[in-house]
C-alpha positions in Angstrom: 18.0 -67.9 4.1 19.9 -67.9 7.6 18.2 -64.9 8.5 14.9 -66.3 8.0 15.7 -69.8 10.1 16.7 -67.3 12.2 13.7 -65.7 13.0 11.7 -68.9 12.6 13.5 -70.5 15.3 13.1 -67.5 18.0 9.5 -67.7 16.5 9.5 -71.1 17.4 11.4 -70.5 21.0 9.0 -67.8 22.3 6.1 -69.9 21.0 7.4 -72.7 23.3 8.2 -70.7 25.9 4.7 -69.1 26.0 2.8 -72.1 26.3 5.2 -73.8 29.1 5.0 -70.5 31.3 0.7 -71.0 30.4 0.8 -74.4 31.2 3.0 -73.9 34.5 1.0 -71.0 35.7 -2.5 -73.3 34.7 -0.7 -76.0 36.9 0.0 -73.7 39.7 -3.3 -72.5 39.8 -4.8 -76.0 39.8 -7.1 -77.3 43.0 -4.5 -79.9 42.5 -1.5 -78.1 43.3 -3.4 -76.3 45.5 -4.2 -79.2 47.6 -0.3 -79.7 48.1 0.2 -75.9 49.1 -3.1 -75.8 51.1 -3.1 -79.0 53.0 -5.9 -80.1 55.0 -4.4 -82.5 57.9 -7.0 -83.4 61.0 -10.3 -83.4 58.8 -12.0 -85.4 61.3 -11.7 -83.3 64.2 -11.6 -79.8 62.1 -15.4 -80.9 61.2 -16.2 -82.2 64.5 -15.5 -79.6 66.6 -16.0 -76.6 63.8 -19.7 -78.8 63.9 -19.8 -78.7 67.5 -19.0 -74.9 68.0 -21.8 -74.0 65.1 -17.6 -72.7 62.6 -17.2 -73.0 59.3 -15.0 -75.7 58.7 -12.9 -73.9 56.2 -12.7 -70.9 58.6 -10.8 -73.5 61.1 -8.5 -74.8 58.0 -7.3 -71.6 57.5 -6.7 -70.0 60.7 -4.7 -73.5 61.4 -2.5 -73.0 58.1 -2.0 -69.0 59.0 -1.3 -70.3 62.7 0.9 -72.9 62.4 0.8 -75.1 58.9 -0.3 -77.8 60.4 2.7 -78.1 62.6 1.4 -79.9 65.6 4.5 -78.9 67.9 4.8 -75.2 66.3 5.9 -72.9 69.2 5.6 -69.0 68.8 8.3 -66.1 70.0 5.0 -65.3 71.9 4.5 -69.0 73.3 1.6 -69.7 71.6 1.3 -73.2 71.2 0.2 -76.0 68.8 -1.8 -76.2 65.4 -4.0 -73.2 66.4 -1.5 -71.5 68.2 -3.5 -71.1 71.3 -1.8 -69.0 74.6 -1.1 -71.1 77.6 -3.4 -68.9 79.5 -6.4 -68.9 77.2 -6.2 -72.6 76.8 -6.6 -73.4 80.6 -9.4 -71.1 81.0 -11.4 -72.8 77.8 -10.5 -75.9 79.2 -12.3 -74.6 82.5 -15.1 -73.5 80.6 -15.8 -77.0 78.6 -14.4 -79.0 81.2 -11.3 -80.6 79.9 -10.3 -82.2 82.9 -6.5 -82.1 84.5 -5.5 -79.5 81.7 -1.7 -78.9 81.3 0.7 -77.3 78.2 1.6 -80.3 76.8 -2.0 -80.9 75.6 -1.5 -78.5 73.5 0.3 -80.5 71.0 -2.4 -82.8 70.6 -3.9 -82.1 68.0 -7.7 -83.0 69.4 -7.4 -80.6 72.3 -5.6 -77.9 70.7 -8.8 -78.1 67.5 -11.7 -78.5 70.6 -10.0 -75.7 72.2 -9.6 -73.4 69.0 -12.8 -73.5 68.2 -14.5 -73.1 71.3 -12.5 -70.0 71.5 -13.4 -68.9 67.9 -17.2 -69.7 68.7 -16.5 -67.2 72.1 -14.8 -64.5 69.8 -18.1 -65.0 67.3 -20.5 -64.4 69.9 -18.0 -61.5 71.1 -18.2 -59.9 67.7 -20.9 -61.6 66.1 -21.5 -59.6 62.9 -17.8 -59.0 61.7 -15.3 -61.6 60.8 -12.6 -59.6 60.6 -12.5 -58.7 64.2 -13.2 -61.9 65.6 -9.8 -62.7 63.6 -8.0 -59.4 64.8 -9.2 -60.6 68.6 -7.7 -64.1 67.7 -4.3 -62.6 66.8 -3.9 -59.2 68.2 -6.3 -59.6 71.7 -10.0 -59.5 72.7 -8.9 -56.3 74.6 -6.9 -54.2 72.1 -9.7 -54.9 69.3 -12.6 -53.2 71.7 -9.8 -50.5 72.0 -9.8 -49.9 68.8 -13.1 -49.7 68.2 -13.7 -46.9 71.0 -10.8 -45.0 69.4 -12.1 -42.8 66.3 -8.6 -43.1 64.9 -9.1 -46.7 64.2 -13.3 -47.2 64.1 -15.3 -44.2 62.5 -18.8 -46.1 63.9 -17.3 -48.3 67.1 -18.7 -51.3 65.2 -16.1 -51.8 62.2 -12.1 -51.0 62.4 -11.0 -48.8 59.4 -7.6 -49.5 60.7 -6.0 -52.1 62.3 -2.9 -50.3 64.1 -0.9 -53.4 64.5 0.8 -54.3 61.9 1.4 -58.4 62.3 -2.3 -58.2 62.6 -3.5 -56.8 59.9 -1.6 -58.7 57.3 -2.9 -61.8 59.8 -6.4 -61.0 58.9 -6.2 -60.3 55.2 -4.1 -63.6 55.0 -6.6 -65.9 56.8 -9.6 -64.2 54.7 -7.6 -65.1 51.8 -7.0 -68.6 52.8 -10.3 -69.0 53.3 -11.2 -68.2 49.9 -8.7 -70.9 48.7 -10.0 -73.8 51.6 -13.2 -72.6 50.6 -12.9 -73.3 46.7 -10.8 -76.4 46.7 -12.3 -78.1 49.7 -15.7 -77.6 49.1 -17.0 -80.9 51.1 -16.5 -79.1 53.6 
């Protein structure tokens, strides 16, 4: 008789247990917990200027969580600055080239400039590499310059069009991680 209650209460336990590790991961995987993980901060501008610079929306929301998580005053080792972690140097000349007057750093941090900027310098990369995702994305991490490298050198582009290899590694996994945010910004944002 103890033997069976036994039994019937581990029955019981991993019943219980089964359905709150279902239920957990069913939560996790919700567009509502989602939402929390995969914020979207600055909707007004991400549309305006993703609008304005003929983006997807969702493309900018993700490079922006990748980039920064929405940190306005994130900093990189590499002093890339702001939500979109843009380089000093490639933020004054696309300020030049869509005429942000009296540019300066600190501009950066604001969150309109820094979006305006990112954009306009996604929309260059796109027109750069205009049938390939993946290497405007490698050109936005890893450098306009070292992705046409790469794409003369056999070793990393059988056809000079595509990369079969991206030889840096921090770029790479910075390209497979935006395409998968994508997907996510893509599925639970989908007024976008």
């Amino acid at each position: 008789m103890q033997r069976q209650k036994g039994r019937k209460a581990r029955r019981i336990a991993l019943v219980l247990a089964f359905t709150i590790f279902v239920s957990g991961y069913m939560l996790y995987q919700s567009d509502y917990v989602k939402r929390i993980r995969y914020p979207l901060k600055y909707k007004e501008h991400i549309q305006r200027y993703a609008a304005e610079y003929s983006l997807d929306s969702c493309l900018v929301a993700s490079v922006i969580w990748v980039e920064s998580k929405y940190d306005t005053s994130a900093v990189s080792r590499k002093n890339a600055m702001g939500l979109m972690q843009l380089i000093p140097e490639t933020a004054r000349w696309g300020a030049a080239k869509i005429g942000i007057q009296d540019f300066n750093e600190s501009m950066l941090f604001d969150p309109d400039v820094n979006i305006r900027l990112g954009c306009w310098y996604l929309s260059y990369l796109i027109r750069q590499f205009p049938d390939d995702i993946r290497l405007v994305l490698a050109a936005y991490n890893g450098g306009i310059g070292n992705v046409k490298a790469w794409l003369e050198n056999k070793e990393y582009s059988a056809d000079g069009k595509t990369l079969d290899h991206i030889p840096f590694g921090e770029t790479r996994t910075y390209v497979d991680l935006v395409l998968k945010i994508y997907d996510i910004y893509k599925q639970i944002y989908p007024e976008l």
